[in-house]
N, C-alpha and C positions, 0 to 999 in steps of 0.2 A: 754444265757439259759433262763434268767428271761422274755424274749418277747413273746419266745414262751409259756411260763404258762400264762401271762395276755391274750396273742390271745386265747388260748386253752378256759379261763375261760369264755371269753366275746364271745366265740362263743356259749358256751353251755349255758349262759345266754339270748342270745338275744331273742329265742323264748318267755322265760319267759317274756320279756320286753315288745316283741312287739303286744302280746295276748290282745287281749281288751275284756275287763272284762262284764259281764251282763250292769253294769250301764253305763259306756262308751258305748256299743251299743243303750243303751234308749238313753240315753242322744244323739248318733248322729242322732236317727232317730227323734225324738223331733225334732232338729234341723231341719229336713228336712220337717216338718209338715206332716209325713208319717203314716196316724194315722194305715192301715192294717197291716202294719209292727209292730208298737208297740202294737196291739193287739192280736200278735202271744206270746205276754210274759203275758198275761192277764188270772188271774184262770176264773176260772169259773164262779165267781161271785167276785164284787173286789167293794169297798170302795172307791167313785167317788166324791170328794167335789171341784168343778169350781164355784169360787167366792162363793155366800153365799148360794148356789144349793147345797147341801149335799146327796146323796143316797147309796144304796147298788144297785148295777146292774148286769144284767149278762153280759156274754163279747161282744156280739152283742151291745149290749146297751149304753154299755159305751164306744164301737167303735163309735155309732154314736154321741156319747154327745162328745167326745174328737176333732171328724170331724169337729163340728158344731163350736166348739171353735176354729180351729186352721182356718177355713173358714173365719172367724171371727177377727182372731188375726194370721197372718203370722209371722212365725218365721224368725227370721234375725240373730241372734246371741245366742249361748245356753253358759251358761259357770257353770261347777260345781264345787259350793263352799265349800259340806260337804259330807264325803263320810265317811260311817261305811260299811267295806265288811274284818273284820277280823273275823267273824265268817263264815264258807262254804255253809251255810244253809239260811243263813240269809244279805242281804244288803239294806242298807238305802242311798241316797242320796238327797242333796239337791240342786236344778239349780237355777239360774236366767238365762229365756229370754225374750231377749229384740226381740218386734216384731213392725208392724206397728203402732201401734195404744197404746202402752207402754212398762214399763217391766212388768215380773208377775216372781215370786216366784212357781216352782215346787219342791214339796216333794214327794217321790216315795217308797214303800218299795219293795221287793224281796224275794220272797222265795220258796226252793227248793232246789236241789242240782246241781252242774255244768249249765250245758246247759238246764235243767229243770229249770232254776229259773223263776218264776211265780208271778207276779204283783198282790197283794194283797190290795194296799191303792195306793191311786192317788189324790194328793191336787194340786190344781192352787191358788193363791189368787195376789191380784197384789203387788206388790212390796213399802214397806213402805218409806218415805223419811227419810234418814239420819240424 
């Protein structure tokens, strides 16, 4: 009796599991240097700082400044090492990827609700030695 409760649970779990979350989707298209994809989670104007280049931009803008970067710096490996997503409204994470030319440290934040979540801050800086 007891197998079929653990199947019963771990079936009605696994949706929950297998759901990828707002920052797992950034984080995979990062990864893919896919900059019109991730500027489909971009408000309307969003907080743009690549290396010591700091602005506020609208989302055209900061589509082509993230293009220009990623043109630049090919992504090879994305990996995220800090993730705040326990508030619904609100998530933070933080990546390292490693691309041709080095690593770089992205910070991102999120916000919105569900599938509204909307890209508010966008940091690249390169990644510091240990």
């Amino acid at each position: 009796m007891k197998p079929r409760y653990t199947t019963l649970i771990l079936l009605l779990l696994m949706p929950a599991i297998t759901m990828a979350g707002p920052i797992d989707k950034v984080a995979e298209l990062i990864k893919q240097g896919n900059t019109h994809a991730i500027a489909q989670f971009f408000a309307a104007s969003l907080d743009v700082s690549i290396m010591d280049n700091a602005n506020v931009y609208s989302k055209q803008q900061a589509e082509l400044v993230l293009d220009k970067f990623f043109k630049e710096n090919k992504p090879q490996a994305v990996k995220i090492i800090h993730r705040v997503n326990s508030n619904s409204s609100y998530n933070y994470a933080v990546l390292t990827m490693l691309t041709d030319k080095g690593k770089y440290r992205i910070a991102f934040t999120l916000k919105g609700t569900g599938e509204a979540m909307q890209m508010i801050e966008l940091r690249i800086e390169t990644e510091k030695p240990n």
